[in-house]
C-alpha positions in Angstrom: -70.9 -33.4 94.0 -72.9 -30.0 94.1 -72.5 -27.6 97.1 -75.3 -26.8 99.0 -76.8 -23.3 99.2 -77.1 -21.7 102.9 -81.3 -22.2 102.5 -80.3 -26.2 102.1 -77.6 -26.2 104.7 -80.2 -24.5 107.1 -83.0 -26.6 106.2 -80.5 -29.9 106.5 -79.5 -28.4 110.1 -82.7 -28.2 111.1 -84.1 -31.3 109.9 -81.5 -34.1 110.9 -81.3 -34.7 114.6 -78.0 -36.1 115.1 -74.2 -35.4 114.5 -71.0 -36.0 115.2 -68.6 -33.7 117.4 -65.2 -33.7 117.0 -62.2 -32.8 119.1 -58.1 -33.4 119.5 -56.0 -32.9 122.4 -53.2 -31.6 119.4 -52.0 -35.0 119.4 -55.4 -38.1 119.3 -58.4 -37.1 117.5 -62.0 -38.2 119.1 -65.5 -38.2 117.7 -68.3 -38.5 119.4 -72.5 -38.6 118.4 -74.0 -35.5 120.0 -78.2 -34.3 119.4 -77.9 -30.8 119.0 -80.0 -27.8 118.2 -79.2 -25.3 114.9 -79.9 -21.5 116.0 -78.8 -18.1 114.9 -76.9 -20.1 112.2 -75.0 -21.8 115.7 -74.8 -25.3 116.8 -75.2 -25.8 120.2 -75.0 -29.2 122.8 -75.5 -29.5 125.8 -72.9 -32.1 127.5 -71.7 -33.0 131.2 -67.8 -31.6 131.8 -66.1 -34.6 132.0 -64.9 -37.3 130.6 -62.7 -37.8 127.4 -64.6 -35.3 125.2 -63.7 -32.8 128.1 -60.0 -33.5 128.7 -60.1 -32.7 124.8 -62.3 -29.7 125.0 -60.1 -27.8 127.7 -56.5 -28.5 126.0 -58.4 -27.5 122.5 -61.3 -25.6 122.0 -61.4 -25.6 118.0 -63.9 -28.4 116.9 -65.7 -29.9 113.8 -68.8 -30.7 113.9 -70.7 -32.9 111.2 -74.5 -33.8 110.2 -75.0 -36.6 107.3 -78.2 -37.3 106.2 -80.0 -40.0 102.8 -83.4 -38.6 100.5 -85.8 -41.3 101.0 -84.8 -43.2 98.2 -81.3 -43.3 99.2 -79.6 -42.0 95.8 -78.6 -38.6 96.8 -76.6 -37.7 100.5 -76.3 -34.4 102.0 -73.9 -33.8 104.6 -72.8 -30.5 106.4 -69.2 -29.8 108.0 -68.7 -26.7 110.3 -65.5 -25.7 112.0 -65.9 -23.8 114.5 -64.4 -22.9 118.7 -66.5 -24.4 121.3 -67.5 -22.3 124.2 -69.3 -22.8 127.2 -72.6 -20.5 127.2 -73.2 -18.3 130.0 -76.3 -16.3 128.8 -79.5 -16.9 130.4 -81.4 -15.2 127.4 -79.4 -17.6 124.9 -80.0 -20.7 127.2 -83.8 -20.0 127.0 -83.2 -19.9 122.7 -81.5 -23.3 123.1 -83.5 -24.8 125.8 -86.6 -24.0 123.9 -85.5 -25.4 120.5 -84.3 -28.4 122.2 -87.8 -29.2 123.8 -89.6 -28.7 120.7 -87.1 -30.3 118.6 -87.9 -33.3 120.5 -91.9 -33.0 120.4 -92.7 -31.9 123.7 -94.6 -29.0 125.0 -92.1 -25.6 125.7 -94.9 -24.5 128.1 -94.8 -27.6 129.8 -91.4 -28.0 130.3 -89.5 -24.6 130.0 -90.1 -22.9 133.5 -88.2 -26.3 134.8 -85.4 -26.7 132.7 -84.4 -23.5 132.9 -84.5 -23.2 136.4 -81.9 -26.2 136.3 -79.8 -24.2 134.4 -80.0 -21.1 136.3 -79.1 -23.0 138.9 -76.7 -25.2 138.3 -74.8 -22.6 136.2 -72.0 -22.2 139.3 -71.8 -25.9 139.3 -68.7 -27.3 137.8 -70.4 -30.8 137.5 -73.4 -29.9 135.8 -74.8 -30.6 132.5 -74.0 -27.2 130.3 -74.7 -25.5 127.0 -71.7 -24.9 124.6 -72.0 -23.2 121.2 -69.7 -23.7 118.5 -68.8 -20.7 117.0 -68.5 -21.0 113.7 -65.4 -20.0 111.5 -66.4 -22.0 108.8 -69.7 -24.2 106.9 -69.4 -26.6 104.1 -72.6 -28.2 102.6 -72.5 -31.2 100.0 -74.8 -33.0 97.9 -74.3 -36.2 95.9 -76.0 -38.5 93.6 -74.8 -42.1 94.7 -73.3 -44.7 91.6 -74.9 -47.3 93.0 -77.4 -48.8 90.4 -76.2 -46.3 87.7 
């Protein structure tokens, strides 16, 4: 097993368009798939608050989140693990980073479709049952490589 270098965890981030969030009440542990966008070295989702994942998320804020990824020839994996507080974003200048990302992460247009998302989040930010942006701070990243034994 070789660690990755922050280049490869950033490249890996940016490249895999999937992960897994997950949360505990202190007591039950939950996972649960989550697309996400990588920027300024942050992961952020955007998610609806309620729901299981946001009982968890207001009795415990601190989170793991996790990315898992094969080479093409499935003999090596690469997997990233941060750790990290989740916390709702508030910013409007942040939510334009993240909304933007998202967009093009997905293959659309940001001139296209920009002006109108972020006008739903502007104004649906006082709206407790609206879909919002959280960021998990990161306390701590972990990158891994490995060569698989199957075959060998």
């Amino acid at each position: 097993m070789k660690e990755l270098t922050s280049k490869e965890i950033t490249d890996l981030m940016n490249k895999v368009g999937d992960g897994v969030l997950a949360l505990s009440d202190g007591k039950n542990p939950y996972c649960i798939p989550f697309g996400f966008v990588f920027v300024e070295n942050h992961v952020y989702l955007s998610m609806f608050p309620s729901g299981r994942k946001w009982e968890y998320y207001q009795k415990n804020p601190n989170v793991c989140f996790c990315v898992f990824c094969w080479n093409d020839a499935h003999t090596e994996w690469y997997s990233v693990v941060i750790d990290g507080e989740m916390e709702q974003v508030y910013d409007l200048a942040t939510i334009e980073l993240v909304v933007k990302a998202n967009i093009e992460k997905v293959g659309l247009d940001a001139s296209t479709y920009l002006e109108k998302r972020l006008a739903y989040y502007k104004k649906s930010l006082d709206n407790p049952k609206a879909l919002k942006i959280f960021k998990i701070k990161t306390k701590e990243v972990r990158g891994r490589k490995m060569t698989t034994m199957i075959g060998s």
